[in-house]
OpenMM code with the backbone's topology and positions (N, CA, C; nanometers):
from openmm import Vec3, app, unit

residues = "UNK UNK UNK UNK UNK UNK UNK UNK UNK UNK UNK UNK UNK UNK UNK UNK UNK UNK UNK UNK UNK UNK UNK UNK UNK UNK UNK UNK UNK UNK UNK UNK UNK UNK UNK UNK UNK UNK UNK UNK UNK UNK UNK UNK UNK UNK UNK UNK UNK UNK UNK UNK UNK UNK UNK UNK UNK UNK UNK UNK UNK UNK UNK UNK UNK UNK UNK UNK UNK UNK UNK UNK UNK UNK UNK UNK UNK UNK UNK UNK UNK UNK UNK UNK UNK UNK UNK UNK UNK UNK UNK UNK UNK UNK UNK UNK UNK UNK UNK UNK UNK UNK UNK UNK UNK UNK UNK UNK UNK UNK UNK".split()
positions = [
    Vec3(-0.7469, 0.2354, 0.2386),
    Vec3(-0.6556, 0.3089, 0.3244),
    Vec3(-0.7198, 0.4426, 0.3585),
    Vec3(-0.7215, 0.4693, 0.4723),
    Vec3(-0.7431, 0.6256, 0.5240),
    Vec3(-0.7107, 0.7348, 0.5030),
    Vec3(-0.7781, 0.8712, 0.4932),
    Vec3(-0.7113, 0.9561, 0.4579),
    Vec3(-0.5518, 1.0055, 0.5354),
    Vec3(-0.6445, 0.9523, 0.6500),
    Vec3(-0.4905, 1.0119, 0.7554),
    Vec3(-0.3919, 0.8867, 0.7135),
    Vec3(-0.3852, 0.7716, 0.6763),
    Vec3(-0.2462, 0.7516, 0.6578),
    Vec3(-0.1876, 0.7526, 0.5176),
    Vec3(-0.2661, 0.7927, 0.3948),
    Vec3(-0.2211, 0.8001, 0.3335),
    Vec3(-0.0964, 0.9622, 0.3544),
    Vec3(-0.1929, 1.0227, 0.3967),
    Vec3(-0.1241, 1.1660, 0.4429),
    Vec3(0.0258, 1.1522, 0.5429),
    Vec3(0.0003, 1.0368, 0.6272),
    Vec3(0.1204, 1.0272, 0.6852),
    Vec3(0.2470, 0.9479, 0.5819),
    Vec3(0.2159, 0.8660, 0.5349),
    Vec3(0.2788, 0.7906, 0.4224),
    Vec3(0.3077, 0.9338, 0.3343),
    Vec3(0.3075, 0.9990, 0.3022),
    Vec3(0.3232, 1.1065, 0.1878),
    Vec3(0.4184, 1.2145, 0.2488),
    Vec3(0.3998, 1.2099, 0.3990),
    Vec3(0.4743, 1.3697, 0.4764),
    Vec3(0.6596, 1.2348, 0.5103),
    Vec3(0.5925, 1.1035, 0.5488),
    Vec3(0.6884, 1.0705, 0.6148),
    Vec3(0.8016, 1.0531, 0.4364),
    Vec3(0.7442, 1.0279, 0.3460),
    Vec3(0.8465, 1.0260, 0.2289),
    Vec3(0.8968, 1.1501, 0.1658),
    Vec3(0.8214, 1.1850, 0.2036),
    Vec3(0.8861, 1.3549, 0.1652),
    Vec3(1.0060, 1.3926, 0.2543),
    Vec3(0.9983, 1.3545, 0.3839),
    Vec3(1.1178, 1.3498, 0.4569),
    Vec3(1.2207, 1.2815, 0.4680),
    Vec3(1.2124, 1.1889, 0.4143),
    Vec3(1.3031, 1.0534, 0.3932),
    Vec3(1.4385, 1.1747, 0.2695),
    Vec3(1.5793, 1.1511, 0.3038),
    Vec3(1.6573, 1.1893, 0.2232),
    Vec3(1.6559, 1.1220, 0.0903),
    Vec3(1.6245, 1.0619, 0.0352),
    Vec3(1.6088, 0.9650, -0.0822),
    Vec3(1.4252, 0.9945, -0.1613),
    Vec3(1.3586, 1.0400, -0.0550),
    Vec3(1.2396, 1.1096, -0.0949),
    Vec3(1.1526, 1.0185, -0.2253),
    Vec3(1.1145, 0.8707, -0.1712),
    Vec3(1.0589, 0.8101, -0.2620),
    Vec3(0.8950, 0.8590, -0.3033),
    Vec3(0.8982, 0.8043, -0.4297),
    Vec3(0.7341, 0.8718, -0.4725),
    Vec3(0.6058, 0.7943, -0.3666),
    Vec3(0.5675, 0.9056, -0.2792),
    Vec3(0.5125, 0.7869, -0.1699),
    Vec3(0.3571, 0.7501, -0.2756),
    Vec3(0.2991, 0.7414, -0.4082),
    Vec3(0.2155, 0.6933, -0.4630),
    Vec3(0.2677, 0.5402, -0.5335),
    Vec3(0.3883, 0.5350, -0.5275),
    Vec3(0.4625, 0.4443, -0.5552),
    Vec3(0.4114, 0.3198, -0.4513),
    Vec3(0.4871, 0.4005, -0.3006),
    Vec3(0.4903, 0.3182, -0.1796),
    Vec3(0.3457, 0.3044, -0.1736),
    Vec3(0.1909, 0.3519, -0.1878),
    Vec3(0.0853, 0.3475, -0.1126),
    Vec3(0.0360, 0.2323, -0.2455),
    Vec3(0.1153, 0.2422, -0.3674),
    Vec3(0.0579, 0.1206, -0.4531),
    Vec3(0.1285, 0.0012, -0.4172),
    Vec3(0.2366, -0.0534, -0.3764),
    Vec3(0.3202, -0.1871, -0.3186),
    Vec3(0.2514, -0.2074, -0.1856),
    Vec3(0.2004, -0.1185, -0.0853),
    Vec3(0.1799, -0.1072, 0.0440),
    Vec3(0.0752, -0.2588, 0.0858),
    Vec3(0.0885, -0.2930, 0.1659),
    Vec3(0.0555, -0.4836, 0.1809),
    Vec3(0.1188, -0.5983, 0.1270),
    Vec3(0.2113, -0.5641, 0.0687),
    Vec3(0.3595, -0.6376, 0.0544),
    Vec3(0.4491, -0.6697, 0.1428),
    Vec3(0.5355, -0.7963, 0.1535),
    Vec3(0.5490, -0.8086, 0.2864),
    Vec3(0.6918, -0.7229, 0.2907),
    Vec3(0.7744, -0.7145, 0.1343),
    Vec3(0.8717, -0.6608, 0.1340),
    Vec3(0.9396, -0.5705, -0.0130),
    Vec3(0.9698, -0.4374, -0.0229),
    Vec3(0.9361, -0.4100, -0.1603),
    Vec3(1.0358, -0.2363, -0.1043),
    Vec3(1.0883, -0.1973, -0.2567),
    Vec3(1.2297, -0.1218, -0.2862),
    Vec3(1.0841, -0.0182, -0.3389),
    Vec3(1.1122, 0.0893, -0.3125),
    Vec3(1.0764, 0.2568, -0.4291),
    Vec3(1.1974, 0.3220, -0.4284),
    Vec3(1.2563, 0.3144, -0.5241),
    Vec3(1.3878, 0.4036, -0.5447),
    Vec3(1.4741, 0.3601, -0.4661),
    Vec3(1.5209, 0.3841, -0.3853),
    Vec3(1.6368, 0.3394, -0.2696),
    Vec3(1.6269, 0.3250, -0.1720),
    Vec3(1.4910, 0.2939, -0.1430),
    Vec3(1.4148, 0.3051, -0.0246),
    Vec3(1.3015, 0.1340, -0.0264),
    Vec3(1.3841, 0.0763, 0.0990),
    Vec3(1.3202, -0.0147, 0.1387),
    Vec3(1.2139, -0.0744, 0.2435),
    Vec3(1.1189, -0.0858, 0.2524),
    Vec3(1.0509, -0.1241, 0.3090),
    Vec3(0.9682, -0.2813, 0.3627),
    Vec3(1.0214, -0.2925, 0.4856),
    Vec3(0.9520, -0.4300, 0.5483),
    Vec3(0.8782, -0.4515, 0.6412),
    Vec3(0.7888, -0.5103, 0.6119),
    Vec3(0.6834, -0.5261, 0.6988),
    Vec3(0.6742, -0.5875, 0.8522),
    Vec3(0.6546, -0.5604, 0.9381),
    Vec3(0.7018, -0.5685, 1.0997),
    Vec3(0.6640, -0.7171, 1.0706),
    Vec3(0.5848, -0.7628, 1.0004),
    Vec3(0.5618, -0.9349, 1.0455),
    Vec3(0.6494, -1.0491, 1.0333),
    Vec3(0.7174, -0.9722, 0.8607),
    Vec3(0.8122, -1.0127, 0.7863),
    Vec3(0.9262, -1.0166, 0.8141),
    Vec3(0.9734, -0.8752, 0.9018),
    Vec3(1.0851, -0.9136, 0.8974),
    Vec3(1.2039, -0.9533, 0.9783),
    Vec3(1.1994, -0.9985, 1.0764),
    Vec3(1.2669, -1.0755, 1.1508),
    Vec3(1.3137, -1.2331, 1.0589),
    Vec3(1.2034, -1.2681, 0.9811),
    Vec3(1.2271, -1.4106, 0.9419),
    Vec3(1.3160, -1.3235, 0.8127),
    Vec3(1.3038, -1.1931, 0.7138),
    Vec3(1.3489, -1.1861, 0.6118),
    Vec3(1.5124, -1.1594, 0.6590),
    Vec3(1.4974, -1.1219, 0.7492),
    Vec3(1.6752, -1.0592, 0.8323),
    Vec3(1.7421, -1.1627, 0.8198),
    Vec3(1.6969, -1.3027, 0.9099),
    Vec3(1.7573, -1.3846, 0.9590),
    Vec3(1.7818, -1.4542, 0.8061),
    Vec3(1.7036, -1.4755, 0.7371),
    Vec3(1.7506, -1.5665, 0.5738),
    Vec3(1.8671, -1.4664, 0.4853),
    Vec3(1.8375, -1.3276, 0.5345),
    Vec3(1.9659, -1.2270, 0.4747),
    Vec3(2.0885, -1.2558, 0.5354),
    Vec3(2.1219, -1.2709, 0.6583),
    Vec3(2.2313, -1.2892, 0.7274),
    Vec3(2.2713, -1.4238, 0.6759),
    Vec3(2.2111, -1.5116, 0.6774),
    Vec3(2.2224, -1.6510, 0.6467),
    Vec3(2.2933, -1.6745, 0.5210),
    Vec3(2.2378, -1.5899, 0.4266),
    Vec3(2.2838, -1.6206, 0.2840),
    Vec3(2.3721, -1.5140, 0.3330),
    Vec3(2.4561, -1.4122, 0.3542),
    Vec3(2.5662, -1.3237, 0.3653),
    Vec3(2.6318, -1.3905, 0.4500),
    Vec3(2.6232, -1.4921, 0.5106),
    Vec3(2.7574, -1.5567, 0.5646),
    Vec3(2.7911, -1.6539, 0.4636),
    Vec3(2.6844, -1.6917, 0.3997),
    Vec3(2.7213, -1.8463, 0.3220),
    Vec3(2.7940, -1.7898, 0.2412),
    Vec3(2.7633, -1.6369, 0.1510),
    Vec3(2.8178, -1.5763, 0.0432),
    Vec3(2.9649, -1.5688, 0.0124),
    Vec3(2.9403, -1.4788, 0.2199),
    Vec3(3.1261, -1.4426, 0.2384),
    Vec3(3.2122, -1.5631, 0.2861),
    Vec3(3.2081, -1.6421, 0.3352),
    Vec3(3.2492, -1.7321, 0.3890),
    Vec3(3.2422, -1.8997, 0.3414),
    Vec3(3.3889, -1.9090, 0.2734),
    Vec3(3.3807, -2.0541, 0.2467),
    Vec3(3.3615, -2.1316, 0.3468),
    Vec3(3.2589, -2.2539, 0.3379),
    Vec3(3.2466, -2.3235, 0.4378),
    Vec3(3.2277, -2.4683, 0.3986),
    Vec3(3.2769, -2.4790, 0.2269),
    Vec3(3.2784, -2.5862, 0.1913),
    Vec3(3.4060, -2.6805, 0.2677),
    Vec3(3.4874, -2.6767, 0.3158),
    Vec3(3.5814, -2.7643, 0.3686),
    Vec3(3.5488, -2.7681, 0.5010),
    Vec3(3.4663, -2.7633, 0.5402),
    Vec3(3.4328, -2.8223, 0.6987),
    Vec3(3.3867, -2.9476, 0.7086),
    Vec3(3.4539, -3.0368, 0.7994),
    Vec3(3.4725, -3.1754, 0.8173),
    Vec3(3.2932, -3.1904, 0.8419),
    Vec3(3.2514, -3.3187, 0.7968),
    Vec3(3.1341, -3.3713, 0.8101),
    Vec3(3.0450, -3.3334, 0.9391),
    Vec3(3.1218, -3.3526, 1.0278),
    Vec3(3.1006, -3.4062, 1.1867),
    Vec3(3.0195, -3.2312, 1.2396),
    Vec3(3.1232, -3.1294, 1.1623),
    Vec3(3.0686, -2.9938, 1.2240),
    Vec3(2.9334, -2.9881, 1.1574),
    Vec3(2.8678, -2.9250, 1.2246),
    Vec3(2.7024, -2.8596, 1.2076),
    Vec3(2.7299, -2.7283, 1.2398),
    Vec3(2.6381, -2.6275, 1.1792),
    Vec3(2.6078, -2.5064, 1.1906),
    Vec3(2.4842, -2.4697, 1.2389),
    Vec3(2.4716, -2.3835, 1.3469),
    Vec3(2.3217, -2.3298, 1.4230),
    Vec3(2.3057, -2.2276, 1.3610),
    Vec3(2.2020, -2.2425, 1.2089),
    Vec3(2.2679, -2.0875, 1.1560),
    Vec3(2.1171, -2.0213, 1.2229),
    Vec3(2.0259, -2.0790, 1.2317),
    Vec3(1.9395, -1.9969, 1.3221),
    Vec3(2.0279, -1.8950, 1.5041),
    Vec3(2.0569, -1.9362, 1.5490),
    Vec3(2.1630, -1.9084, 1.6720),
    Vec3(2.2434, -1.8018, 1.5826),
    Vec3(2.3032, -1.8829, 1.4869),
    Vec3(2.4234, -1.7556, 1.4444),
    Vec3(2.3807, -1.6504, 1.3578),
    Vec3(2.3038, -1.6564, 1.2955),
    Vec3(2.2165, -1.5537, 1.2789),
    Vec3(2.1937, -1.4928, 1.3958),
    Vec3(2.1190, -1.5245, 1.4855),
    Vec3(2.0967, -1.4075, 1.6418),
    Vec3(2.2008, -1.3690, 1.7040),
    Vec3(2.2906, -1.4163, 1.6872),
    Vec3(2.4310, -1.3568, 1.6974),
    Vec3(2.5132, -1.2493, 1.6375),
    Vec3(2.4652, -1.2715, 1.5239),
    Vec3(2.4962, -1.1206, 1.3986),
    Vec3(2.3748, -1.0070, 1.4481),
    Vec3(2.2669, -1.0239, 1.4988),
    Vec3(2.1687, -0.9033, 1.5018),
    Vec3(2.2185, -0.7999, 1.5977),
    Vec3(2.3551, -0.8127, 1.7010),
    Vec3(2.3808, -0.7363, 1.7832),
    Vec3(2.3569, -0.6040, 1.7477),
    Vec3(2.3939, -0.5654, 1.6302),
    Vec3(2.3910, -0.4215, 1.5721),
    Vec3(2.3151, -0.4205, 1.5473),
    Vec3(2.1764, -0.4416, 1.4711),
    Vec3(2.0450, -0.3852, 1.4950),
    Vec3(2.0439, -0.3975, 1.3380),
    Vec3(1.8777, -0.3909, 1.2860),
    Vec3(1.8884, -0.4163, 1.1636),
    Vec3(1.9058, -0.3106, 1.0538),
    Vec3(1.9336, -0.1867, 1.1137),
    Vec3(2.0056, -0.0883, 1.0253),
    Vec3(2.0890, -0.0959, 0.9351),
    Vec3(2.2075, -0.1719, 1.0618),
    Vec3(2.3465, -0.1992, 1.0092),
    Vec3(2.3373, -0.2880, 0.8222),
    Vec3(2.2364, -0.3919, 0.8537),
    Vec3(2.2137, -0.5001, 0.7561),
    Vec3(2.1226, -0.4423, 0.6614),
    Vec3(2.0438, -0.3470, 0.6657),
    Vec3(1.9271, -0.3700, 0.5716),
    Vec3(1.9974, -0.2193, 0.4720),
    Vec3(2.0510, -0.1350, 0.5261),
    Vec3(2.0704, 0.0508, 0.4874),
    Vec3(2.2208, 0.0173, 0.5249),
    Vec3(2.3329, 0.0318, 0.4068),
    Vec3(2.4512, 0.0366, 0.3544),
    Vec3(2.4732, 0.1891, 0.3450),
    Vec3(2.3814, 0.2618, 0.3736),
    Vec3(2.4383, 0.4421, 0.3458),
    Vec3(2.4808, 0.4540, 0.4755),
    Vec3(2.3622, 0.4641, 0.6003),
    Vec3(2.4346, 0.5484, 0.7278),
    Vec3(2.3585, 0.4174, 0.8401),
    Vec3(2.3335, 0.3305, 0.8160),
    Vec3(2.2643, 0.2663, 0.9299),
    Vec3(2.1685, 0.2661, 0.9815),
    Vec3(2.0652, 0.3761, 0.9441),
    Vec3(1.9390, 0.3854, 1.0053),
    Vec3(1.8937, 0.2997, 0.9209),
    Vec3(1.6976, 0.3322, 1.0679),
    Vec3(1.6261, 0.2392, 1.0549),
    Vec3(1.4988, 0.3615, 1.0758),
    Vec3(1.4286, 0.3638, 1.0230),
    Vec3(1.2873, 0.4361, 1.0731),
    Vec3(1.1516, 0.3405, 1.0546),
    Vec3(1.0406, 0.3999, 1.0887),
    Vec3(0.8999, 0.3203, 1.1065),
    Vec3(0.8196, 0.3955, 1.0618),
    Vec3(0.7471, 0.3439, 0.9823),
    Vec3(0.5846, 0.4025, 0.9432),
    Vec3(0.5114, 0.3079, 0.9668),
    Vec3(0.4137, 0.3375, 1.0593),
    Vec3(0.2716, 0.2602, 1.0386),
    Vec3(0.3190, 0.1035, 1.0712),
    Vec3(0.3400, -0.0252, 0.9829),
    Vec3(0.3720, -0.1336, 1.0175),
    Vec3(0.4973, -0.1640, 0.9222),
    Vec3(0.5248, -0.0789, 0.9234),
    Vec3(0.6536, -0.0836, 0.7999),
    Vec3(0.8317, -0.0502, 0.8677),
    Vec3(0.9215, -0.1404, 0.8471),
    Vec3(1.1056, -0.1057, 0.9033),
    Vec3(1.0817, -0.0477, 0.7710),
    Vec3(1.1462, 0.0895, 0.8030),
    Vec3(1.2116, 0.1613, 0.6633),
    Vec3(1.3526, 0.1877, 0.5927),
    Vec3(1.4058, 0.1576, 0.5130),
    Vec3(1.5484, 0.1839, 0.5627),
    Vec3(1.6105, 0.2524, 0.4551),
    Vec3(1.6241, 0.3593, 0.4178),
    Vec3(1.6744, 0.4704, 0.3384),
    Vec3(1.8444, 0.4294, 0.3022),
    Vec3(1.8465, 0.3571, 0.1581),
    Vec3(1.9953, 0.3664, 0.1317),
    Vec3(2.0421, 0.4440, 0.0490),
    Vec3(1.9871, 0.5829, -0.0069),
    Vec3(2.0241, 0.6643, -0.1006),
    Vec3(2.0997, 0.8182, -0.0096),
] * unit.nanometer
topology = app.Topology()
chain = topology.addChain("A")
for resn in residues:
    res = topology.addResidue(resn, chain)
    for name in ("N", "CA", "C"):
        topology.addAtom(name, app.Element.getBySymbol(name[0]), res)
């Protein structure tokens, strides 16, 4: 890793309200998905497919769907893209909804 991004990785966590140890983040960093303190990080490649399996299992969670007649099917790919209207803030950061970016990384500050 470079000097300049380790330096950016270090200014951008220092700013983060939750202020994770960014030696923490620069040791997980090539992971596709990984927590420092309250602070999550996913990798732009990752996570569209990690969203859509989160939504997936949070509907199955909240929602009984064991008594649905045989015949119905579920598009949970579709209904999943249907839940992303709000953006993946809403889903990933339970504090205020944001979403920020470093480098190739969704960041999402829940502390």
């Amino acid at each position: 890793m470079r000097y300049s991004e380790l330096k950016q990785i270090k200014e951008f966590c220092d700013n983060l309200g939750s202020a994770p140890d960014w030696r923490e983040v620069v040791s997980l960093w090539g992971q596709s998905d990984f927590w420092v303190d309250e602070v999550r990080f996913i990798h732009e490649d990752d996570v569209d497919q990690i969203w859509t399996e989160s939504l997936i299992e949070l509907i199955q969670v909240c929602y009984d769907l064991s008594d649905l007649p045989d015949f119905v099917e579920i598009d949970w790919e579709k209904t999943a893209e249907n839940c992303k209207v709000d953006g993946m803030g809403h889903h990933f950061n339970s504090y205020d909804g944001s979403e920020d970016e470093i480098l190739c990384y969704h960041v999402f500050d829940n502390g």
